[in-house]
C-alpha positions as CSV (number, residue, x, y, z in Angstrom):
1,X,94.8,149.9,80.4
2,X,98.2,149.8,81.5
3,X,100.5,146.0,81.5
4,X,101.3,144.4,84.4
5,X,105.3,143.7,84.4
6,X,104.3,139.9,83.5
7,X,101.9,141.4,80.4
8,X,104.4,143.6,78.9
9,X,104.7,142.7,74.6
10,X,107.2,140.4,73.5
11,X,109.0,142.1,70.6
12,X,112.5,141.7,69.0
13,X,113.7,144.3,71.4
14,X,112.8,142.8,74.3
15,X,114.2,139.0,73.6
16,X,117.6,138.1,74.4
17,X,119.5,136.1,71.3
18,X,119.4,132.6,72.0
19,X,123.3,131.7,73.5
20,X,124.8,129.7,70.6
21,X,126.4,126.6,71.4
22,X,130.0,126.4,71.0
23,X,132.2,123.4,69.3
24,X,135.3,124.4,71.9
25,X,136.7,124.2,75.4
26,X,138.9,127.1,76.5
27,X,142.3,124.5,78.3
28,X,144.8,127.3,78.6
29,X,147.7,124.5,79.4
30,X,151.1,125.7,81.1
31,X,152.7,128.0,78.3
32,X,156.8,127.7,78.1
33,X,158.5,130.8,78.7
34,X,159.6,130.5,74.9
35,X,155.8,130.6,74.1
36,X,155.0,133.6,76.3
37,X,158.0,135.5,74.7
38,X,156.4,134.8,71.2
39,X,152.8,135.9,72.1
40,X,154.4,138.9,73.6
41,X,156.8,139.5,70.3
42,X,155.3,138.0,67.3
43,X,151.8,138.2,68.1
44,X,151.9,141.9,66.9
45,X,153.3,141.2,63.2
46,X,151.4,137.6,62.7
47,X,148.8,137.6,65.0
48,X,145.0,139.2,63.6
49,X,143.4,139.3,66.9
50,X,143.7,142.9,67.8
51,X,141.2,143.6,64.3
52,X,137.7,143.6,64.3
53,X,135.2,143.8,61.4
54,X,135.6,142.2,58.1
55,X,139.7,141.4,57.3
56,X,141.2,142.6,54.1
57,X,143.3,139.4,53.6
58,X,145.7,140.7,50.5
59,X,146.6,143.5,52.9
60,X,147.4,141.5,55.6
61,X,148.9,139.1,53.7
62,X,150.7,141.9,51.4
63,X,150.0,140.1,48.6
64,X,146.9,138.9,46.6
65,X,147.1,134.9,47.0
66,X,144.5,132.2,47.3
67,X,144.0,131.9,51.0
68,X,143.3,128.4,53.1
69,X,142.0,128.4,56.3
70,X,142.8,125.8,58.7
71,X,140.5,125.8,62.0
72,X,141.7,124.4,65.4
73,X,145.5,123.7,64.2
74,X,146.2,122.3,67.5
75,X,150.2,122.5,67.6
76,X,150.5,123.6,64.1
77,X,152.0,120.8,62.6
78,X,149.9,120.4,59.7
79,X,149.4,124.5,59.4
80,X,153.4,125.1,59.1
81,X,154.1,122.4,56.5
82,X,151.1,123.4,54.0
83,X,152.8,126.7,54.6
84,X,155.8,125.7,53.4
85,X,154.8,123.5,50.4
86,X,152.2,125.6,49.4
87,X,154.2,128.9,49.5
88,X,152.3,130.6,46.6
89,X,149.2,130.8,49.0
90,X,148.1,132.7,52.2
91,X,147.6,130.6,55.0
92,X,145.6,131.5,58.0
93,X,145.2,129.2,61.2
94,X,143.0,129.5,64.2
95,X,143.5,127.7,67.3
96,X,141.8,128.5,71.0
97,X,144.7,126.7,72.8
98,X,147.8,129.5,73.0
99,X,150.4,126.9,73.8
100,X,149.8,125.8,70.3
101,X,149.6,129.4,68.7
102,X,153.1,130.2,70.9
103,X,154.8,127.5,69.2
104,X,152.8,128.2,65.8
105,X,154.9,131.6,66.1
106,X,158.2,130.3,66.9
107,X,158.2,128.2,64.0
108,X,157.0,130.9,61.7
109,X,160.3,132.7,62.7
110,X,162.4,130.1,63.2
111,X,161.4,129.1,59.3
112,X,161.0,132.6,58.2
113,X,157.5,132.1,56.7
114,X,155.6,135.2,55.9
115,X,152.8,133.2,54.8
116,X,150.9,132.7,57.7
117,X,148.8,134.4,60.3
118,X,147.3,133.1,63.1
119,X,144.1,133.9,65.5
120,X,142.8,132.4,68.7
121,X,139.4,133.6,68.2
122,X,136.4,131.9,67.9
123,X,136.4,130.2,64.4
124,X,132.6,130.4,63.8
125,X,132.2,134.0,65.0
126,X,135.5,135.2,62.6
127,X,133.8,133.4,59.5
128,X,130.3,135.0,60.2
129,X,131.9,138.5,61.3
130,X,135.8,138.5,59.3
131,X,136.0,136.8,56.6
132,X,133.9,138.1,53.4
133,X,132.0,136.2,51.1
134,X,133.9,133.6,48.6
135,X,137.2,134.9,49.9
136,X,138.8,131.5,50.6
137,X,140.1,129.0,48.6
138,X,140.2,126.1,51.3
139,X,138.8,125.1,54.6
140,X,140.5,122.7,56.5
141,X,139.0,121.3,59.5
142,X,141.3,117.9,61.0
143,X,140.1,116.5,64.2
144,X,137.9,118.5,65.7
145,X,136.8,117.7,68.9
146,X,134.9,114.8,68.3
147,X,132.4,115.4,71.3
148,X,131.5,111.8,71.9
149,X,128.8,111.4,74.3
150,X,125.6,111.5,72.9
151,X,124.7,114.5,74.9
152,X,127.4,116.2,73.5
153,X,126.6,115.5,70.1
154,X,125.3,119.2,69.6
155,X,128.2,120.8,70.2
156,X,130.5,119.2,67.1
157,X,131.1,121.9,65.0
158,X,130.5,120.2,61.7
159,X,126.5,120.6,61.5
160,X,123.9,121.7,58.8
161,X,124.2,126.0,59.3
162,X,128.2,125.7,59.7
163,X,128.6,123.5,56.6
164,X,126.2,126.7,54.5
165,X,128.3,129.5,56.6
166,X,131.8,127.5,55.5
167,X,130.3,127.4,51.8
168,X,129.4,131.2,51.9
169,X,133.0,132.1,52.5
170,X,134.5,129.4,49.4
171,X,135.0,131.0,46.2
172,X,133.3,128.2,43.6
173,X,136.0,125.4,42.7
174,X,137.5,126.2,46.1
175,X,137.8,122.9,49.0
176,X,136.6,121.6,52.2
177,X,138.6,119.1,53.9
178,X,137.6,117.2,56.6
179,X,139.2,114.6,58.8
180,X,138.2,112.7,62.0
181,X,139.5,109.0,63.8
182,X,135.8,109.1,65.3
183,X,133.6,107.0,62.7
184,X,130.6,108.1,64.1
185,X,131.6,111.2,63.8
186,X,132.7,111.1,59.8
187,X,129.6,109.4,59.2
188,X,127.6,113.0,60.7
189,X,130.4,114.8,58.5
190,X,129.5,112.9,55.6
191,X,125.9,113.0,55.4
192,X,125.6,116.5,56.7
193,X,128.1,118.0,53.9
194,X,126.7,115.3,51.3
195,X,123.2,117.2,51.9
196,X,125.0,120.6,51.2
197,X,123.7,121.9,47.7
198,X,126.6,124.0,47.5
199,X,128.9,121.0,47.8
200,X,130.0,118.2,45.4
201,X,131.5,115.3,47.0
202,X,134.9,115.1,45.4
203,X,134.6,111.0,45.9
204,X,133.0,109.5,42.9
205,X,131.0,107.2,45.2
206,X,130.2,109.6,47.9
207,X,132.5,108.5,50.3
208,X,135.8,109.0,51.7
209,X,139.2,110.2,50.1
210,X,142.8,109.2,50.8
211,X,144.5,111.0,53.2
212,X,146.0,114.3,50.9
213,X,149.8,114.4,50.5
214,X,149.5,118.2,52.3
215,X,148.0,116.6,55.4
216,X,151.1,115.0,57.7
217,X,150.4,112.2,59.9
218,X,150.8,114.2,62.8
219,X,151.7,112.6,66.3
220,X,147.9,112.4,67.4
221,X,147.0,110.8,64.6
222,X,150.1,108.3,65.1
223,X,148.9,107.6,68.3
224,X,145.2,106.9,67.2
225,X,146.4,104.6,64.7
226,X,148.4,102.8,67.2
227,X,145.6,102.2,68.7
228,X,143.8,101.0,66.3
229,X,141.4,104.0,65.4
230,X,141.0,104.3,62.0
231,X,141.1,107.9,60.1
232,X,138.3,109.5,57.8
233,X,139.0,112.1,55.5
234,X,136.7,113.8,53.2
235,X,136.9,116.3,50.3
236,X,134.2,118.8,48.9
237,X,134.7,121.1,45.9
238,X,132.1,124.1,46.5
239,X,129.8,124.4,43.4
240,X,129.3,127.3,41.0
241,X,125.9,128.1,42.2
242,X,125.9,131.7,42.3
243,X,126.4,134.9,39.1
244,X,127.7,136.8,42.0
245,X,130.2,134.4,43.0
246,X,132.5,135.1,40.4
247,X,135.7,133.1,40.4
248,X,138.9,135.3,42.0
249,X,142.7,134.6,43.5
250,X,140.8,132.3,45.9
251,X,139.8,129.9,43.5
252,X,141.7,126.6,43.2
253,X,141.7,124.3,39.7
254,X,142.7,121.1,40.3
């Protein structure tokens, strides 16, 4: 008997992926002409967006070096001076808002780092599809969009399957580092990474952790402060769960 159009099987094949939900808004802001002209010229040598499939950090990099990944560096500020204190490691920034990547880029020349190398893809899709397994040393995520509305709660990037994609990517010993001026917020970070198995608070009560000496009080956060929001970081040293996961240049001792 043949299937009417509304009776036709409902296999894998014939069921579109459900659309994930993304943590970001696309605001392409006014670019300065110096940022265009460093998109245009710099983009080429420090940028990884023109690659696709899995990135062979040492060779992009030229150098084997523990990497750290910083997602949404905003204007960079944070990004450029880990770079420069932390010059024995590879640092890699991803930010949707090209403003911020143009300036990124000017300061990467201006300074003459060759440590860096910036993206303006979509962080969750480049950890799931570009970076391999236990290939970082460090994740840093500071103020993420805080997504305040209740409704909007889904959208906040730090949730159950990111925190177990982020720990897939962390060599053992390597870091997670968190940090939001939203306490409802840090409260959802906290009890969402504190459930992670792969994940050991580095707070001997659970809690949060000073603000690290590599993390500069940036003008946003002055301003937040000024205002009287108060600022949450947290810290989590990925486990040694797995044989597989054997220790390499990504792993950090502290």
């Amino acid at each position: 008997m043949s299937a009417e159009p509304g009776d036709l099987p409902c296999d894998e094949a014939s069921v579109a992926p459900p659309r994930r939900i993304r943590s970001f808004v696309r605001r392409e802001g006014r670019l300065t002409e110096g940022q265009r002209d460093a998109l245009q010229r710099l983009a080429p040598q420090f940028s990884l967006d023109r690659l696709s499939g899995s990135l062979d950090l040492p060779d992009l990099f030229g150098r084997v070096a523990p990497v750290c990944f910083e997602i949404g560096f905003g204007s960079g500020t944070a990004l450029l001076a880990r770079a420069q204190a932390q010059a024995e490691r590879n640092h890699l920034g991803i930010e949707v808002h090209r403003p911020g990547v143009g300036r990124v880029l000017i300061e990467i020349e201006r300074l003459g780092l060759r440590n860096v190398r910036v993206m303006t893809r979509d962080a969750v899709e480049v950890l799931r599809e570009q970076i391999a397994p236990v290939a970082l040393a460090e994740l840093v995520i500071e103020f993420p969009d805080p997504w305040h509305k209740t409704r909007h709660h889904k959208r906040r990037l730090i949730q159950p399957d990111f925190v177990r994609l982020a720990c897939s990517r962390l060599a053992p010993g390597g870091f997670l580092r968190l940090a939001t001026d939203w306490a409802h917020y840090a409260e959802q970070m906290r009890e969402v990474c504190n459930a992670e198995p792969q994940l050991q608070n580095v707070a001997a009560d659970g809690g949060f952790v000073p603000r690290p000496d590599a993390r500069p009080v940036t003008r946003f956060e002055a301003r937040g402060e000024r205002l009287g929001h108060a600022v949450f970081d947290l810290a989590y040293r990925r486990t040694q769960t797995a044989a597989v996961d054997a220790p390499g240049p990504g792993v950090i001792h502290e």
